[in-house]
C-alpha positions in Angstrom: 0.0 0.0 0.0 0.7 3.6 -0.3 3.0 5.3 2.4 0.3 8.2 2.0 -2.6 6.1 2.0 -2.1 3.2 3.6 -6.0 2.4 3.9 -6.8 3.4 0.7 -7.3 0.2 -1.6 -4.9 -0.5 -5.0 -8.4 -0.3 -7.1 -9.4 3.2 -5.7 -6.1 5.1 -5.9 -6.0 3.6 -9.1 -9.3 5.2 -10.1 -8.3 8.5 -8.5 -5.3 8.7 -10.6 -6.8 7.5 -13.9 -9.4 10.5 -13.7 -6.8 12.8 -12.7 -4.9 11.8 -15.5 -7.1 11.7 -18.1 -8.3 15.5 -17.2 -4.4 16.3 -17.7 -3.5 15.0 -20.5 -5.0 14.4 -24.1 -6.9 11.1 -24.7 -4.1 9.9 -27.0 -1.6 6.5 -26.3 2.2 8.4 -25.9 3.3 5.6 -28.2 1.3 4.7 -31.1 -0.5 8.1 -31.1 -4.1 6.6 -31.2 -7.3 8.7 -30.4 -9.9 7.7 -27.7 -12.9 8.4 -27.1 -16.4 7.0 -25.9 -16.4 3.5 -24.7 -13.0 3.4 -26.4 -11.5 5.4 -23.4 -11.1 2.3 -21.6 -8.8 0.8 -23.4 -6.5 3.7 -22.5 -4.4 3.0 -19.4 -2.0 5.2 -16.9 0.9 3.9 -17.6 3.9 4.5 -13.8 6.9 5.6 -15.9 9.1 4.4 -13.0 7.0 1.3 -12.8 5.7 2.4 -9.2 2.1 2.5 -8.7 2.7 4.4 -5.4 4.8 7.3 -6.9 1.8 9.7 -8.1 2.8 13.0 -8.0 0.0 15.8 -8.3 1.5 17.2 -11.5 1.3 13.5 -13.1 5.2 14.0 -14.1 5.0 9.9 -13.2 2.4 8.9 -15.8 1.7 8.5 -19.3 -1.2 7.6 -20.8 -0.4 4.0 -23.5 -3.4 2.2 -25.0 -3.9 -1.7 -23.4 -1.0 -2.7 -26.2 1.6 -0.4 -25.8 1.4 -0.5 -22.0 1.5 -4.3 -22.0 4.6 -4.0 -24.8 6.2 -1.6 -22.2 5.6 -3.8 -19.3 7.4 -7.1 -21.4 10.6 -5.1 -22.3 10.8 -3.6 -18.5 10.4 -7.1 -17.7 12.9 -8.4 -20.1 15.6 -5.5 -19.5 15.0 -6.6 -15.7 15.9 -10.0 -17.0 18.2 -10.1 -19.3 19.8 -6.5 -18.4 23.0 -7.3 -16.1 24.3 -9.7 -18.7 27.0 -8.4 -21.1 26.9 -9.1 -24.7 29.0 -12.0 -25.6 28.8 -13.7 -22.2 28.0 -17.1 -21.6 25.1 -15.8 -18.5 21.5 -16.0 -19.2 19.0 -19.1 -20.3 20.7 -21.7 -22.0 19.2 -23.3 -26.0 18.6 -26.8 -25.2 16.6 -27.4 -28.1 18.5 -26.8 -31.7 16.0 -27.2 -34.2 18.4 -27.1 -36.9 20.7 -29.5 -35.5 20.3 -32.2 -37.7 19.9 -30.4 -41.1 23.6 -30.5 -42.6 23.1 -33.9 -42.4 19.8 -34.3 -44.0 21.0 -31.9 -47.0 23.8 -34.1 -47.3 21.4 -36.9 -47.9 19.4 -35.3 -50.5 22.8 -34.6 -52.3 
């Protein structure tokens, strides 16, 4: 919970933010630059842009608004950069191929020779 409002449920300070939000800023995804409007609106989201839901300043310098599929897309590569973003190129670090699908295919061109 929020240091703030520590009684104050996810889904409501959610809701506060979201309307403050939307009466900021312009009803278009910071990516892709889609419009909303109408029953459309919902599928535009406040998007943390340091990825904490409890940092909401009242000048909304945290959000962004990004339609469902950019803020998913954003969420993936933080994800992934969270992931994969201490290794060094070139390192042996990080998941290991066990499946080679094209293991066997020198050999099978061979054949067919």
């Amino acid at each position: 919970m929020s240091k703030n409002k520590p009684n104050v449920p996810y889904s409501q300070r959610e809701q506060g933010y979201r309307e403050k939000a939307l009466k900021m800023y312009p009803w278009v995804c910071g990516r892709c630059s889609r419009e909303f409007s109408g029953k459309r609106l919902s599928e535009l989201t406040v998007h943390h842009k340091d990825h904490n839901h409890d940092n909401n300043p009242a000048d909304g310098s945290n959000w962004e608004l990004l339609c469902l599929y950019c803020h998913d897309n954003e969420h993936s590569r933080y994800t992934d950069n969270q992931y994969f973003g201490e290794i060094k190129p070139g390192s042996d670090q990080g998941p290991k191929t066990v499946f080679k699908a094209f293991a066997g295919l020198g050999d099978l061109l061979k054949k067919s020779e």
